[in-house]
MARPAPA-473971 format. One record per atom (N, C-alpha, C): residue in three letters; atom name; x, y, z. Coordinates in Angstrom, 1 decimal. Atoms other than C-alpha are relative to their C-alpha. Last residue first. Layout:
[site "ALA", "CA", [X, Y, Z]];
...
This chain:
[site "UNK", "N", [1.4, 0.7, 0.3]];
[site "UNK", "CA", [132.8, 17.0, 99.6]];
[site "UNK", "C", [-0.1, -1.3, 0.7]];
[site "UNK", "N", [0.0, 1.3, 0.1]];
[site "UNK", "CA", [135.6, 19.0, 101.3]];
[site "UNK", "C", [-1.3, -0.2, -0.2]];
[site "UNK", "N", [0.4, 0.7, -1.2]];
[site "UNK", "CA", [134.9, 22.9, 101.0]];
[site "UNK", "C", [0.0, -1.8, -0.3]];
[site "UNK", "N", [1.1, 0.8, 0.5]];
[site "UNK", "CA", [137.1, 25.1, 98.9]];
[site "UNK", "C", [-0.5, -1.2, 1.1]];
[site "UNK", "N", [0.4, -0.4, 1.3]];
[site "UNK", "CA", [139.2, 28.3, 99.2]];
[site "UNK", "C", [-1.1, -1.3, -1.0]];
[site "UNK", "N", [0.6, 1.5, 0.2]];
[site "UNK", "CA", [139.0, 27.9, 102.9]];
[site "UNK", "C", [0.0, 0.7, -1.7]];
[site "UNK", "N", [1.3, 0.2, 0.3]];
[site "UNK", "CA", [141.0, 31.4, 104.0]];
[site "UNK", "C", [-0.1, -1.4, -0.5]];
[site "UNK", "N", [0.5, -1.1, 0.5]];
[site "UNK", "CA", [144.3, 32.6, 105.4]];
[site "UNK", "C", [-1.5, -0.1, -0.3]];
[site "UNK", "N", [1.3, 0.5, 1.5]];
[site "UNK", "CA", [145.3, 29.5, 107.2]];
[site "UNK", "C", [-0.6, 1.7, -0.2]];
[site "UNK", "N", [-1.2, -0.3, 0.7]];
[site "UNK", "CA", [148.5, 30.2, 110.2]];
[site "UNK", "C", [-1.0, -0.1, -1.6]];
[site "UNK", "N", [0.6, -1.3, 0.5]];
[site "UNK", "CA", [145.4, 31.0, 112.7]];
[site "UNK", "C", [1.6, 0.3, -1.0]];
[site "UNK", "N", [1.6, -0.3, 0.8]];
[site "UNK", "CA", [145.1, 27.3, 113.1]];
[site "UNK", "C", [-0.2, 1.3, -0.5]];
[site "UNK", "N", [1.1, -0.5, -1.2]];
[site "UNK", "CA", [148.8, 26.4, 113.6]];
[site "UNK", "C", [-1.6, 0.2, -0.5]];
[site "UNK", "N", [0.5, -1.3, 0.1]];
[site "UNK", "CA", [150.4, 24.5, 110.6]];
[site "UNK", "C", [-1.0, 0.3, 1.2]];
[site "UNK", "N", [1.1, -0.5, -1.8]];
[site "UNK", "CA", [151.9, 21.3, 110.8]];
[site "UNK", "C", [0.6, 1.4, -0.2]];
[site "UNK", "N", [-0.3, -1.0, -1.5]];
[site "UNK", "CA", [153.4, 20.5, 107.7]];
[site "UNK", "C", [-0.9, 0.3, 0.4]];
[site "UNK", "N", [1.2, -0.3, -1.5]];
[site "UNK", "CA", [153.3, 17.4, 104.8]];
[site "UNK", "C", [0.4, 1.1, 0.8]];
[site "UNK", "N", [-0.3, -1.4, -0.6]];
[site "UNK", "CA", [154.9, 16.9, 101.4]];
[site "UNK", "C", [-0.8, 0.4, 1.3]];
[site "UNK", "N", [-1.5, 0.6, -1.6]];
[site "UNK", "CA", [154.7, 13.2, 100.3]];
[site "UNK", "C", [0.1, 1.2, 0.7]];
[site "UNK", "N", [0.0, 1.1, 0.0]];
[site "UNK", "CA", [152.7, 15.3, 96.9]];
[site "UNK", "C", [1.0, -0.9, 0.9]];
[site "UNK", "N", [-0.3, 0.9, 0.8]];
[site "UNK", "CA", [152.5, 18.5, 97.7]];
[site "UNK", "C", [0.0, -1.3, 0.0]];
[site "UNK", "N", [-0.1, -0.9, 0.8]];
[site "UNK", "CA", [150.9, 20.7, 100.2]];
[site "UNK", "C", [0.6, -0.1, -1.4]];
[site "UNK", "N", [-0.2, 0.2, 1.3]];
[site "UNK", "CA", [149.6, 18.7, 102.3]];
[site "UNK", "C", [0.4, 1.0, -1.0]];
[site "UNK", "N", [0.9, -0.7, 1.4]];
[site "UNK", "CA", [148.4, 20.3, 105.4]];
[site "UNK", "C", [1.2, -0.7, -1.0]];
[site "UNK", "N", [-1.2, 0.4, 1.0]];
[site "UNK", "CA", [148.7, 18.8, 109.2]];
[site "UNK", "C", [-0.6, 0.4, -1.6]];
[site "UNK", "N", [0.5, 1.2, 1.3]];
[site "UNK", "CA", [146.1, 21.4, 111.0]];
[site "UNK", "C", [1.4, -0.4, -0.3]];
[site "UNK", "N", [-0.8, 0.2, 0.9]];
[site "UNK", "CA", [147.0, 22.6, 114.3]];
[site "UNK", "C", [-0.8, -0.6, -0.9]];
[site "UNK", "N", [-0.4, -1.3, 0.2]];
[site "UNK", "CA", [145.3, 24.0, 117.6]];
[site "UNK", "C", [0.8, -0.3, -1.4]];
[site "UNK", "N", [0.7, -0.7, -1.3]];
[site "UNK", "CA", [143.2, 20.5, 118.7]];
[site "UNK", "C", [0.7, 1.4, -0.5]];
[site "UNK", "N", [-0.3, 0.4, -1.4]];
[site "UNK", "CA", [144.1, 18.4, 115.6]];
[site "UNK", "C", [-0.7, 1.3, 0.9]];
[site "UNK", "N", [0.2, -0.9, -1.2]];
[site "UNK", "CA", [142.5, 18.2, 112.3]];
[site "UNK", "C", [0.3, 0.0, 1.2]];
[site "UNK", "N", [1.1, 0.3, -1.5]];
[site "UNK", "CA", [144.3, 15.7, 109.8]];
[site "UNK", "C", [-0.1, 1.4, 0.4]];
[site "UNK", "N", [-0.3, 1.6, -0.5]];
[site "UNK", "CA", [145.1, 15.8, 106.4]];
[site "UNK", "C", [-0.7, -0.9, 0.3]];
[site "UNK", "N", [-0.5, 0.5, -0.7]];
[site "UNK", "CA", [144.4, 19.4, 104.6]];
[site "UNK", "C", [-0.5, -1.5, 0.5]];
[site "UNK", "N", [1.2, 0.7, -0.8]];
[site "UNK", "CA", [144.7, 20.4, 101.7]];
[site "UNK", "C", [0.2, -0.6, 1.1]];
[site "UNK", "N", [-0.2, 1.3, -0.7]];
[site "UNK", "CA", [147.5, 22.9, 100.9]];
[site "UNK", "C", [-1.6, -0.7, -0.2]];
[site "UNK", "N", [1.3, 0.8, 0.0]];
[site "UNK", "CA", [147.8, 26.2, 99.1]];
[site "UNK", "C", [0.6, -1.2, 0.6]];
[site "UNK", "N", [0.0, 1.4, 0.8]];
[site "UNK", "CA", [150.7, 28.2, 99.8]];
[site "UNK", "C", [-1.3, -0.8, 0.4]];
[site "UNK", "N", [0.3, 0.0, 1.4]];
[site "UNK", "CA", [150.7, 32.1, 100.4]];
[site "UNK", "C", [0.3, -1.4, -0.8]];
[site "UNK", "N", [-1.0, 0.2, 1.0]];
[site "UNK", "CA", [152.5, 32.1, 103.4]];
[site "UNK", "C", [-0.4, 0.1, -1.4]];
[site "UNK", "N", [-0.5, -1.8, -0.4]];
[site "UNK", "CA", [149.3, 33.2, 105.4]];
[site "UNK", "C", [1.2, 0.4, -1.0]];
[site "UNK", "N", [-0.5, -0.6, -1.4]];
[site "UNK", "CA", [147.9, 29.7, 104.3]];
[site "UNK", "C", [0.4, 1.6, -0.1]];
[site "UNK", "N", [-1.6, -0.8, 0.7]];
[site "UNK", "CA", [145.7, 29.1, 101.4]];
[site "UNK", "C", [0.4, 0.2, 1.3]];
[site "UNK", "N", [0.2, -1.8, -1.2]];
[site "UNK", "CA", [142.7, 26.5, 102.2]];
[site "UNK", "C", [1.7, 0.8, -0.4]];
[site "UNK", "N", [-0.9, -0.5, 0.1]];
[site "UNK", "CA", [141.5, 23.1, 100.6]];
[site "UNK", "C", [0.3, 1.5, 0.4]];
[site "UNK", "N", [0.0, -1.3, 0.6]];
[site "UNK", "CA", [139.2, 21.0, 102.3]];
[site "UNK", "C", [1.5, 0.6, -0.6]];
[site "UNK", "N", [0.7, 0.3, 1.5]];
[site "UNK", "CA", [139.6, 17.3, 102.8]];
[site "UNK", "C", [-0.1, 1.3, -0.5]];
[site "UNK", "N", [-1.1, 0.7, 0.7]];
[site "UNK", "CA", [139.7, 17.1, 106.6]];
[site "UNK", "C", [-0.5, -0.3, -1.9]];
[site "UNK", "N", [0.0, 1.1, -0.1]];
[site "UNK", "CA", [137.5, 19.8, 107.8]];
[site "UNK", "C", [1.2, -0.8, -0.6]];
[site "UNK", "N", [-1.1, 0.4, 0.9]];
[site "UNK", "CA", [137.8, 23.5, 108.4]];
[site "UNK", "C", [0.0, -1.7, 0.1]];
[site "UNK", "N", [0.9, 0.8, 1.1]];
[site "UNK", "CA", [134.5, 24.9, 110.3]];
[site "UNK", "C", [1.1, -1.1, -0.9]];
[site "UNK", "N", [0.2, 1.0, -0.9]];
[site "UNK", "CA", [136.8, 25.9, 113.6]];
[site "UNK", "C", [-1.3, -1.1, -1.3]];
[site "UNK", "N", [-0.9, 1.4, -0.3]];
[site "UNK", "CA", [138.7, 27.8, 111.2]];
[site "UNK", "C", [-1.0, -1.2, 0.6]];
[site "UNK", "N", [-0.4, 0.9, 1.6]];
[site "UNK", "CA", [136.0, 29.4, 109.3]];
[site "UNK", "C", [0.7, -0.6, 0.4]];
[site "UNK", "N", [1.2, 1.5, 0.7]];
[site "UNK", "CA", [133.8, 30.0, 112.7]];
[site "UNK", "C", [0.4, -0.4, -0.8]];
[site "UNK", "N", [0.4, 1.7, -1.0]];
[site "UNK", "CA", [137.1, 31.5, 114.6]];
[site "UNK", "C", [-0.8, -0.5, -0.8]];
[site "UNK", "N", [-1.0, 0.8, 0.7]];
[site "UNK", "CA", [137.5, 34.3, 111.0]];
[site "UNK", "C", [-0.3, -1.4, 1.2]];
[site "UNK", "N", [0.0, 0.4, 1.2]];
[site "UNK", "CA", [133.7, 35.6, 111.8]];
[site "UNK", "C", [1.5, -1.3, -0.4]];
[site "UNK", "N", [0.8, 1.0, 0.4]];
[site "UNK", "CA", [134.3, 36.1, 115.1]];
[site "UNK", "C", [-0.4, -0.9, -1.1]];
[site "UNK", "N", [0.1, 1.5, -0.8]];
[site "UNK", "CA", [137.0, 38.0, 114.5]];
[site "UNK", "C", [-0.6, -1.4, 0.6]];
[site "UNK", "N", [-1.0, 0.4, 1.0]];
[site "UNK", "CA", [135.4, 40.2, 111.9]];
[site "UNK", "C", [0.8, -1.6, 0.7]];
[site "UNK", "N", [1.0, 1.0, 0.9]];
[site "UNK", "CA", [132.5, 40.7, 114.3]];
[site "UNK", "C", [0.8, -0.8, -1.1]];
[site "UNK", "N", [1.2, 0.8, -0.5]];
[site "UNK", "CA", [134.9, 41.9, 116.7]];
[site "UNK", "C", [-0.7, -0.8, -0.7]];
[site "UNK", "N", [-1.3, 0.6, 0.1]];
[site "UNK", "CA", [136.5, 44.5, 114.9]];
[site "UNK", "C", [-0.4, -1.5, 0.7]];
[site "UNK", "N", [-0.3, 0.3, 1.5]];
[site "UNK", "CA", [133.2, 45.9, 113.3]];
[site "UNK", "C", [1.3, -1.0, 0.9]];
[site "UNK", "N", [0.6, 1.2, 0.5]];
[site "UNK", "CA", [132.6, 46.2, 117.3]];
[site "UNK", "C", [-0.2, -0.7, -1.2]];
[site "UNK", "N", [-0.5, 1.5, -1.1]];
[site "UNK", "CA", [135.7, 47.7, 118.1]];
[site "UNK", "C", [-1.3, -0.8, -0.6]];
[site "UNK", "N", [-0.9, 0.6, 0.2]];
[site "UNK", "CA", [135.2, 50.5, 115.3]];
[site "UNK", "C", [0.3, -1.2, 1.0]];
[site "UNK", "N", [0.2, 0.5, 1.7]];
[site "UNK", "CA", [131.9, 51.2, 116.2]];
[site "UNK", "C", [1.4, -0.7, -0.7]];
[site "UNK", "N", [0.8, 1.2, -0.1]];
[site "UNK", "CA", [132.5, 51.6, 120.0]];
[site "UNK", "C", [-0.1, -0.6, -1.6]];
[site "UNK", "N", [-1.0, 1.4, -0.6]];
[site "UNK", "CA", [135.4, 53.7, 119.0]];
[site "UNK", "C", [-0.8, -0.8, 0.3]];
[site "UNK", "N", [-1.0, 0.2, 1.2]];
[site "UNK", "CA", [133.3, 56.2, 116.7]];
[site "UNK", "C", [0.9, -1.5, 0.5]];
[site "UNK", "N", [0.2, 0.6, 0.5]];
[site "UNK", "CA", [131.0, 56.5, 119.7]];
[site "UNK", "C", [0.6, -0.3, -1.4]];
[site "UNK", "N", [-0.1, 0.8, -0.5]];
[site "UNK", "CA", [133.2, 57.5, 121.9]];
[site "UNK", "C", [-1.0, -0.8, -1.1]];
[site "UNK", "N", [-1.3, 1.6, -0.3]];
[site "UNK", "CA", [134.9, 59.5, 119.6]];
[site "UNK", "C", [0.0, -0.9, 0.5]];
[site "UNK", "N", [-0.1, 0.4, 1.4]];
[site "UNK", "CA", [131.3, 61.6, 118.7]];
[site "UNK", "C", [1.2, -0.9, 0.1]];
[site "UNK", "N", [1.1, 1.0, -0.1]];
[site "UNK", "CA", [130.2, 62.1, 122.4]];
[site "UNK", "C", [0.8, -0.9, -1.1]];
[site "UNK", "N", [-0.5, 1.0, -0.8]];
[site "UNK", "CA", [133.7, 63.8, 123.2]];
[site "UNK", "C", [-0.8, -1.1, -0.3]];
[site "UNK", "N", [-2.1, 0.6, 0.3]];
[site "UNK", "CA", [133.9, 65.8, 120.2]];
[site "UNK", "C", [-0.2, -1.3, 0.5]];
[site "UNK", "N", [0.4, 0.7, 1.8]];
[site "UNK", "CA", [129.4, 66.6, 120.7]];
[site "UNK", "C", [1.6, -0.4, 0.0]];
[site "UNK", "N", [0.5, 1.6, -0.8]];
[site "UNK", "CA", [130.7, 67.4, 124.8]];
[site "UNK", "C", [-0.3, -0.4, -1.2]];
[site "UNK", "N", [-0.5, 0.9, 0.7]];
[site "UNK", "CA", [133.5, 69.9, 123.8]];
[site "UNK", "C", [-0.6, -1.0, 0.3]];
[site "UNK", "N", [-0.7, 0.1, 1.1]];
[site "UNK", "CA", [131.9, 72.9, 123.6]];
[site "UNK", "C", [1.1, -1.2, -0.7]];
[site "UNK", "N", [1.4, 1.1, 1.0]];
[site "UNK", "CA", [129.2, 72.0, 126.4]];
[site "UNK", "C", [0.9, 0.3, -1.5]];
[site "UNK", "N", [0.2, 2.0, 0.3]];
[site "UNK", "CA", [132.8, 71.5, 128.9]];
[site "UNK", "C", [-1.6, 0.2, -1.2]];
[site "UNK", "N", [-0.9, 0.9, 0.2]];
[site "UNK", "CA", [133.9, 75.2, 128.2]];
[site "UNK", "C", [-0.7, -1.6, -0.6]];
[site "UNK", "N", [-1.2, 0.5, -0.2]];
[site "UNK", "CA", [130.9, 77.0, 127.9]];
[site "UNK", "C", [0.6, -1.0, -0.1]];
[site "UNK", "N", [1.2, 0.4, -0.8]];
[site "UNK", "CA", [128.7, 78.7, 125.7]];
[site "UNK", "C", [1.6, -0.1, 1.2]];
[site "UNK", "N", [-0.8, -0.4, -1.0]];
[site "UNK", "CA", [130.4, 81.6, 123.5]];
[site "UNK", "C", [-0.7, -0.8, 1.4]];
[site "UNK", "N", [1.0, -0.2, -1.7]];
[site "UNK", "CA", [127.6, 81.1, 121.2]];
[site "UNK", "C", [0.7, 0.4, 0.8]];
[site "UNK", "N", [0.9, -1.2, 0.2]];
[site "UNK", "CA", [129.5, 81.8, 118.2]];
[site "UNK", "C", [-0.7, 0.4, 1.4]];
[site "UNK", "N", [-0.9, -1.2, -0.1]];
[site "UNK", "CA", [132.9, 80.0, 119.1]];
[site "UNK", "C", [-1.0, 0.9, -0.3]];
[site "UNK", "N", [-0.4, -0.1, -1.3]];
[site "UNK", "CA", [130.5, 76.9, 119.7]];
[site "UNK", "C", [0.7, 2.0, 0.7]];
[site "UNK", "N", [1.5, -0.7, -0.8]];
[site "UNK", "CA", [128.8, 77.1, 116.5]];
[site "UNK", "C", [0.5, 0.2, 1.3]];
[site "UNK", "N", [0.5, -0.7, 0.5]];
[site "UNK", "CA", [132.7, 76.8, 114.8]];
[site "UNK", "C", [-1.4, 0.9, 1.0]];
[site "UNK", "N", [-1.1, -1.5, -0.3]];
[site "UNK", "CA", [133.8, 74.8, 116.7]];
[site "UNK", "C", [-0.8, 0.9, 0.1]];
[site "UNK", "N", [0.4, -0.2, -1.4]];
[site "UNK", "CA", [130.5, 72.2, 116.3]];
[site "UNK", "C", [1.2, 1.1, 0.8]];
[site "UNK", "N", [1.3, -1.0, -0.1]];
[site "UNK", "CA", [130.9, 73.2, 112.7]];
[site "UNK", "C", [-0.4, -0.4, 1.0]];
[site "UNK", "N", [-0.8, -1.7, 0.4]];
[site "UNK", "CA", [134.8, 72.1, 112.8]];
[site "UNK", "C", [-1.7, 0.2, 0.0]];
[site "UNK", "N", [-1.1, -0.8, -0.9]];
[site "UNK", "CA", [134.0, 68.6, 115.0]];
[site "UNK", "C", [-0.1, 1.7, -0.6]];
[site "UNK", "N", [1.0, -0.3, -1.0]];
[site "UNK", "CA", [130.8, 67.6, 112.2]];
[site "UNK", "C", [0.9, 0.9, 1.4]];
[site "UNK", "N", [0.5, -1.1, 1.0]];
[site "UNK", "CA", [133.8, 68.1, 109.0]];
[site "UNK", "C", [-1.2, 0.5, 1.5]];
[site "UNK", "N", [-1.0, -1.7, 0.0]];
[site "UNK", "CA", [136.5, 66.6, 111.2]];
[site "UNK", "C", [-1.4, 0.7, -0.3]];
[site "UNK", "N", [-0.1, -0.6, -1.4]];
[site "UNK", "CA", [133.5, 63.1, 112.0]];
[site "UNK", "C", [0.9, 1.2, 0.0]];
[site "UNK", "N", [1.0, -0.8, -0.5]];
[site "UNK", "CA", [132.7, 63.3, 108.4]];
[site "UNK", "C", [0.0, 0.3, 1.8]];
[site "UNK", "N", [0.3, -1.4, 0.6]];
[site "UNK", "CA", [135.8, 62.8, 107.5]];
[site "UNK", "C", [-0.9, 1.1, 0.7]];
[site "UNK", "N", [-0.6, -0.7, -0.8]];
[site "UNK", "CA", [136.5, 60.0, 110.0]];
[site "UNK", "C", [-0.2, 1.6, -1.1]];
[site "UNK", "N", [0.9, -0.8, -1.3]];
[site "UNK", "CA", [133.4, 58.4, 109.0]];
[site "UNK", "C", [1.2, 1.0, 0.7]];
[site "UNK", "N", [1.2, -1.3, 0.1]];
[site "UNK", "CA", [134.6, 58.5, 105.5]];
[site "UNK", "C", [-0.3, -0.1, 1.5]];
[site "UNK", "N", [-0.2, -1.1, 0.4]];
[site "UNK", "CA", [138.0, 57.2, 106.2]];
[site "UNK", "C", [-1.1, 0.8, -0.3]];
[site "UNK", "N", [-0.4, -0.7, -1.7]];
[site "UNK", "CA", [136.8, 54.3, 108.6]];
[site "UNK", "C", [0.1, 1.3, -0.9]];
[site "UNK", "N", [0.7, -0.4, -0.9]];
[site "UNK", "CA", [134.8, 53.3, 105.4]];
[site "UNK", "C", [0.2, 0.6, 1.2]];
[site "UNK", "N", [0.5, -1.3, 0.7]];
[site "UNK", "CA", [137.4, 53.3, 103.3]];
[site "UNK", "C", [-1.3, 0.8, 1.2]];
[site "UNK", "N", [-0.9, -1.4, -0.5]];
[site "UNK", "CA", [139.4, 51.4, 105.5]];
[site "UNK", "C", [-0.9, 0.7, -0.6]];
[site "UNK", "N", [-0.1, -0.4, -1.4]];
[site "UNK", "CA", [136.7, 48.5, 105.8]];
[site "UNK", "C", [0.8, 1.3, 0.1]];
């Protein structure tokens, strides 16, 4: 994902300097010199928000998919399985008699799915 913001942001300097550039030839005016800049950021920011977006979406469907019995890494970097499912919390196992309540967006990923 960063790489890819990094090339579009390249190529958005590199498209900005030869719309300078053609601009300081023509001698047009003001506002059609900077209407490609202005087009090109807004659509840069639509694209970035909706990548951001889909991502988030993406993470709600793996929590709200998380059953009793899976195993999952938290944010802390400890594996658990979990318990029970409640309404904004999983209880998670994490050792043996070891239990904690964990928020839902405290789970990093499902690293396997209850059979």
């Amino acid at each position: 994902m960063i790489k890819k913001m990094f090339l579009m942001m390249s190529v958005f300097a590199s498209v900005c300097c030869m719309a300078a550039d053609d601009a300081a030839k023509a001698q047009q005016g003001s506002w059609m010199n900077m209407a490609l800049p202005i087009i090109l950021v807004v659509v840069m920011i639509f694209l970035f928000s909706r990548a951001n977006k889909k991502q988030q979406r993406q993470r709600q469907e793996m929590l709200n998919k998380i059953v009793k019995g899976s195993k999952v890494l938290l944010n802390s970097g400890m594996y658990g399985k979990i318990v029970e499912v409640r309404e904004n919390e999983f209880l998670i196992e994490i050792a043996e008699n070891v239990r904690v309540l964990v928020v839902k967006e405290g789970v990093a990923r499902v690293e396997e799915e209850a059979k």
